[in-house]
C-alpha positions in Angstrom: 24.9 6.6 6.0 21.1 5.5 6.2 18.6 8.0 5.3 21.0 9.9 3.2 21.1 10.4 -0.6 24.9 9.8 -0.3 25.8 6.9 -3.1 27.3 3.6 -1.5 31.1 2.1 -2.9 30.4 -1.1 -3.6 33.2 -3.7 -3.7 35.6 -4.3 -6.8 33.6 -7.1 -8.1 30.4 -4.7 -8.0 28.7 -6.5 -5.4 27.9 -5.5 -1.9 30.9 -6.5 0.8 27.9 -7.5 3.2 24.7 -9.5 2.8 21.9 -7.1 2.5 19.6 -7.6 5.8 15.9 -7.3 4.4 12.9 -9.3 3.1 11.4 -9.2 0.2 8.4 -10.8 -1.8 6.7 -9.6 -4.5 3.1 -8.2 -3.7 1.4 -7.5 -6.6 -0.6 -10.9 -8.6 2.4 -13.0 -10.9 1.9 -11.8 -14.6 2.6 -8.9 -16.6 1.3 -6.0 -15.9 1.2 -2.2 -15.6 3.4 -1.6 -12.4 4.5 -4.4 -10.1 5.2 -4.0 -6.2 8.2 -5.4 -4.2 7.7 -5.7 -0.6 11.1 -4.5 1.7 11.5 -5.3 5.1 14.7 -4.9 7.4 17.6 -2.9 7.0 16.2 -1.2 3.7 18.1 1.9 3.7 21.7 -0.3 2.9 19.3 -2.0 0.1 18.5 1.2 -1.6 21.4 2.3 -1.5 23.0 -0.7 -3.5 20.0 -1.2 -5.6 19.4 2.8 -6.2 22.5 4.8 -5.5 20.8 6.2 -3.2 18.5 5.9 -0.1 14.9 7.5 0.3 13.7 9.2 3.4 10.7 8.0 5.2 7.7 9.4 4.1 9.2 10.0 0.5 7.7 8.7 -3.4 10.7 9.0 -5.3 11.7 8.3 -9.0 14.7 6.0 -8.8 16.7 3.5 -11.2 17.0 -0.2 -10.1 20.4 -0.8 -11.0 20.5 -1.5 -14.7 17.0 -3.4 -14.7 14.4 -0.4 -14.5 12.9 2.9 -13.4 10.2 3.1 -10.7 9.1 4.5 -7.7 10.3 4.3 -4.4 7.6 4.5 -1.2 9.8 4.8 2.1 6.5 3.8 4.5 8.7 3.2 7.5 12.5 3.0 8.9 12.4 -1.1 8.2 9.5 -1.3 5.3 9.5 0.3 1.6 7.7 -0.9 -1.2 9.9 -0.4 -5.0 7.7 -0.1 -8.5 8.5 -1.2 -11.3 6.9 -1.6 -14.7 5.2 -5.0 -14.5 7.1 -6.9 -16.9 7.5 -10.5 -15.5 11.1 -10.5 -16.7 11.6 -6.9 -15.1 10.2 -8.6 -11.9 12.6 -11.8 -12.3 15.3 -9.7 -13.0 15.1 -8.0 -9.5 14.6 -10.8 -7.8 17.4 -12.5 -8.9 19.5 -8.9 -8.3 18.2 -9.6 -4.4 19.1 -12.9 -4.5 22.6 -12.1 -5.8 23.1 -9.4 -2.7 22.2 -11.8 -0.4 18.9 -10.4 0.1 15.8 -13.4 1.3 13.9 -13.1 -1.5 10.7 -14.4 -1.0 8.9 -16.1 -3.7 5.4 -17.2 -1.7 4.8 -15.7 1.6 1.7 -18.0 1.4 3.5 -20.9 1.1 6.5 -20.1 3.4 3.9 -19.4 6.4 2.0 -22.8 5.2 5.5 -24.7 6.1 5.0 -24.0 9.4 2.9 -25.8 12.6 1.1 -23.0 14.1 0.4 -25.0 17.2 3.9 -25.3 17.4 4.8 -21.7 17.2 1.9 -21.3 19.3 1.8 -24.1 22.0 -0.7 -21.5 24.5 -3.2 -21.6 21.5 -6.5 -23.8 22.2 -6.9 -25.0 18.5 -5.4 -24.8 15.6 -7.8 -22.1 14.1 -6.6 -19.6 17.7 -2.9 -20.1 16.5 -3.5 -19.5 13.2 -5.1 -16.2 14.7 -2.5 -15.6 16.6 0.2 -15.9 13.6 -2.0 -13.7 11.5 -2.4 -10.8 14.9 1.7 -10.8 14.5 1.6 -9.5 11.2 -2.0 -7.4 10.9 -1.4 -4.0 10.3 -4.3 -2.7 12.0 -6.0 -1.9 15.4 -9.5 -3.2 14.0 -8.3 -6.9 13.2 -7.4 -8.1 16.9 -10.8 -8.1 18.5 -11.8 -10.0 15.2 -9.0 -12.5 14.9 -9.6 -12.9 18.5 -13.2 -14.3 18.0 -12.6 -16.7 15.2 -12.0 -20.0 16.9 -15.4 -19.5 18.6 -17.2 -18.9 15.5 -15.5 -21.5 12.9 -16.4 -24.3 15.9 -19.9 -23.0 15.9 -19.7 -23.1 11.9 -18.9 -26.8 12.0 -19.5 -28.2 8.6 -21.5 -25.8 7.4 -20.8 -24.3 3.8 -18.8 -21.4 3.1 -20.7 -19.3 0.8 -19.6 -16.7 -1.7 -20.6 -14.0 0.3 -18.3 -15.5 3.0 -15.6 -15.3 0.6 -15.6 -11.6 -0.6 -16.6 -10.7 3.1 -13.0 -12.7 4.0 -11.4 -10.7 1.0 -12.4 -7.4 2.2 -11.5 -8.4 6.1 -8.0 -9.1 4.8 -7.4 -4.8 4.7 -7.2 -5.2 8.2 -4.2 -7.6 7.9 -2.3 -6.1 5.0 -3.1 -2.4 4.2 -4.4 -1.3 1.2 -3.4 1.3 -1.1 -4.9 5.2 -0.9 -4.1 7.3 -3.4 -5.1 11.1 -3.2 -4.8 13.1 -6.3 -5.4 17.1 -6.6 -3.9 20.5 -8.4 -1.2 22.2 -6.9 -2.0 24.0 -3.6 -5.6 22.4 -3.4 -4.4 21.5 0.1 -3.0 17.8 -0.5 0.0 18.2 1.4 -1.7 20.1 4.4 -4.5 17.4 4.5 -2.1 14.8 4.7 0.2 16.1 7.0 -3.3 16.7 9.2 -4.3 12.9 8.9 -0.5 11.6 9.7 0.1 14.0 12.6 3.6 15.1 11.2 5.0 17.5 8.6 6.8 16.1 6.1 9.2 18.9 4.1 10.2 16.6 1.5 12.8 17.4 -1.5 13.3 15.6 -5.0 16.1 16.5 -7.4 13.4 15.6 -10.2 11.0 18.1 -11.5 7.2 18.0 -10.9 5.3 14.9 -10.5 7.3 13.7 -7.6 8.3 16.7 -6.0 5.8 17.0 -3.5 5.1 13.1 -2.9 4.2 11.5 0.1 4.2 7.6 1.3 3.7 6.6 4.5 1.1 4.1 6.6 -1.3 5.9 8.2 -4.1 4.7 10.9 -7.8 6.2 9.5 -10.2 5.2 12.5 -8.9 1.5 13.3 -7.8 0.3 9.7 -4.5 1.2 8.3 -3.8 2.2 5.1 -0.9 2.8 2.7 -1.2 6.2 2.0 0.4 8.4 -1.3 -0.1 11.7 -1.7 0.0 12.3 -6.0 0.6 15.4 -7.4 -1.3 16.3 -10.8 -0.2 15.5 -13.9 0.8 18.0 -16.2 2.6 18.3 -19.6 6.5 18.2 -19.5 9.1 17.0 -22.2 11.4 15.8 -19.4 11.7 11.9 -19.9 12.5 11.5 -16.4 9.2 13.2 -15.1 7.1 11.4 -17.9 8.2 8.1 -16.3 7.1 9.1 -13.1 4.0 10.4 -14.4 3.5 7.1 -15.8 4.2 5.1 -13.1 2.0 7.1 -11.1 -1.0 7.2 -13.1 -0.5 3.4 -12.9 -0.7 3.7 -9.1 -3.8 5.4 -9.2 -5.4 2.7 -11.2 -4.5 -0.2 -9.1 -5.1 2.0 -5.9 -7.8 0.1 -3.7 -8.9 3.7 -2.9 -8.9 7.0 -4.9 -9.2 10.9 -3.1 -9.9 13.5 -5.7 -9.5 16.9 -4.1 -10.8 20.2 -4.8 -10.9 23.5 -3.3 -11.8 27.3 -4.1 -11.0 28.0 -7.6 -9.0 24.3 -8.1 -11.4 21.8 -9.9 -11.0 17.7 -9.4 -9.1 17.1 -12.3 -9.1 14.2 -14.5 -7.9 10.6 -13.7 -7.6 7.4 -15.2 -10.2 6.0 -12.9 -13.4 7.2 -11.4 -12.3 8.5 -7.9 -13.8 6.9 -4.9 -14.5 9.7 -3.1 -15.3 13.6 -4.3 -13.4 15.8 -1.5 -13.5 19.4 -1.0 -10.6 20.7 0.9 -10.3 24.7 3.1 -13.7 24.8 3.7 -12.4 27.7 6.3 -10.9 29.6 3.6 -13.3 32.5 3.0 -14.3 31.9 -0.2 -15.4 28.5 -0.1 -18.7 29.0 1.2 -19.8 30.9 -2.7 -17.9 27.9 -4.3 -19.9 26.3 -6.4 -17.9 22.9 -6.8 -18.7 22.4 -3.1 -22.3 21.6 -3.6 -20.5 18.9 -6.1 -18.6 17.0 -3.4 -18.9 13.7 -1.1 -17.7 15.6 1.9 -16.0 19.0 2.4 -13.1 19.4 5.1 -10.2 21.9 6.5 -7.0 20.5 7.4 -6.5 23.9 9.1 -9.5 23.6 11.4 -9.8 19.8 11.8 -13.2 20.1 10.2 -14.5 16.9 8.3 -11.4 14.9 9.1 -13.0 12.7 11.1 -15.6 12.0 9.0 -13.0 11.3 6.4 -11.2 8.6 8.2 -14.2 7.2 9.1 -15.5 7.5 5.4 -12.7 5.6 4.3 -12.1 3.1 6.4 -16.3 2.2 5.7 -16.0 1.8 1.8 -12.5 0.1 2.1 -14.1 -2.3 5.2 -17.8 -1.7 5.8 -19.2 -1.8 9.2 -21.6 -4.9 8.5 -18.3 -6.7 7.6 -16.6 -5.9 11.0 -19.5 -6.8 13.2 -20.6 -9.8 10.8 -20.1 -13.1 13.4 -19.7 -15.7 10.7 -15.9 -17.2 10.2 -13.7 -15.1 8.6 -11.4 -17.2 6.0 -8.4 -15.2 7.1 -5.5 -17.9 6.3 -6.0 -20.2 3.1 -5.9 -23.2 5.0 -9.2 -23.0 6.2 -10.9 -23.0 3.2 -11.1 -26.6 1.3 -8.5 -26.9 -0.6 -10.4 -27.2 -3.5 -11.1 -23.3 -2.9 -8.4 -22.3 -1.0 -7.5 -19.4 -3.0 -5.0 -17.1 -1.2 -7.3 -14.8 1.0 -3.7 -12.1 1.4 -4.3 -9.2 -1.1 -0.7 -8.5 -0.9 -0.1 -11.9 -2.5 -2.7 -12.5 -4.8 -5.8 -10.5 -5.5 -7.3 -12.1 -8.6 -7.4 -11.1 -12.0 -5.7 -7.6 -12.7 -8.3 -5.1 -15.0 -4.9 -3.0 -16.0 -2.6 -5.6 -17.2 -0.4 -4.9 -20.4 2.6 -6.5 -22.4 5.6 -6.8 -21.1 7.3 -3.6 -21.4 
């Protein structure tokens, strides 16, 4: 039954006696590299149950094996959206794709391109121009609170641009603007009981008690989107790394370090006696966690950090969403009144590179072979 770990019976022929109902496209640039992303929308607890054996609860990181193809993570963000991991092999990713074809699944193979094919004046007859329905198409999808006063505004100010160039500046300003449409990734990373889970159930507004039948890495993982001051972000809550033989946990050690490198966003946390520990990236931020714990104030790591905070006491917290959402989307970008390039038809077509980062976003520092 959905949301259950129970394994499905698939028919005798192996496949699925019904079509599987989702979406799905991959979101991470074409090419090898070290993980890739599959996006999953619709009915995805009947498609991880064919494709795992097993479903995922919402909120939940989990270790699971893709049929015969791979191992990866799973990130249950919602009831009707999950994103899979793989390694980044391109025939790993081809492999899947034609597994979702197989089940009936719409595979999607560019999201860019299938919302090009359509007339937005015609899905949008109320819209004055064709820049306002192309706003409006974009407002259906946007994640977060902070893009609709934005997309709002845009026919007004690419009339007033006319024919005036688009400069590069108007480009990486568009790039960064995008975070509002399709979230980007926070990863926060910490030692055991430095207050990761606490701090995250704080900034969702829920507890979640999860429960993995693997070991260590995973254990204690959390996926969900949260909303951090108008901008919503994909959040996942890592725990450390630490030395295992277990094959199974060194996979999802792997593929989590992985995550952390191609994270738009990385927490390091410390707290009394619990040092930031060491990542394969410099973290974006320096936090200090249970400042209310007695001992905090004669800690000398706190001195150390970008900003200190208390899940328990609410202290800092809103300085961290705020922090957060200003390095991922800084304030001069929201209040900037230029044109924001936020569909790649508005951009000559010369430069019309895809402005979603959950299609394209450029070359990838962490790509390797094929695995």
């Amino acid at each position: 039954m959905p949301g259950s770990d129970e394994p499905i019976h698939p028919a005798p022929d192996g496949s699925n006696e019904t079509p599987l109902e989702v979406a799905c496209y991959r979101a991470t640039p074409h090419g090898a590299g070290a993980v890739a992303m599959i996006e999953m929308i619709g009915d995805v607890s009947a498609c991880l149950q064919a494709l795992c054996g097993r479903d995922v609860a919402v909120g939940g990181l989990s270790l699971r094996r893709f049929d015969r193809i791979d191992d990866g993570l799973v990130a249950r963000l919602a009831p009707e959206r999950a994103q899979i991991m793989p390694h980044g092999g391109v025939r790993i990713v081809e492999r899947l794709a034609e597994w979702f074809a197989a089940h009936g699944a719409n595979w999607i193979e560019d999201p860019n391109a299938a919302r090009a094919s359509l007339d937005p004046l015609e899905l949008f007859p109320e819209a004055a121009d064709r820049v306002e329905a192309l706003a409006l198409a974009t407002l259906a999808r946007a994640a977060s609170p902070g893009a609709v006063r934005l997309l709002l505004a845009q026919s007004a100010r690419w009339t007033a641009h006319g024919d005036a160039p688009f400069t590069d500046e108007d480009r990486a300003r568009s790039k960064r603007l995008m975070r509002l449409v399709d979230p980007p990734r926070v990863a926060l990373i910490g030692l055991p009981n430095a207050g990761k889970s606490t701090l995250s159930n704080a900034l969702l507004g829920v507890d979640y008690a999860l429960a993995s039948p693997i070991a260590g890495t995973t254990r204690d993982a959390v996926s969900a989107r949260i909303d951090l001051a108008g901008l919503v972000v994909e959040w996942f809550d890592l725990p450390g790394v630490r030395e295992t033989t277990d094959e199974e946990e060194r996979t999802a050690i792997e593929l989590s370090q992985s995550l952390i490198r191609d994270a738009d966003f990385v927490i390091s946390l410390a707290a009394p006696g619990l040092p930031w520990i060491d990542l394969p990236r410099k973290a974006d931020i320096l936090l200090y966690s249970k400042v209310d714990d007695p001992t905090a104030a004669d800690c000398a790591l706190r001195a150390k950090a970008d900003l200190c905070v208390s899940a328990v006491s609410g202290e800092g917290l809103d300085a961290l969403r705020e922090l957060i959402r200003d390095r991922l989307v800084p304030k001069e970008d929201r209040e900037c009144e230029r044109p924001w390039a936020f569909d790649p038809s508005l951009l000559p077509k010369e430069d019309a590179a895809p402005a979603d980062p959950a299609v394209d976003t450029g070359a990838d520092p962490h790509r390797v072979s094929e695995r």
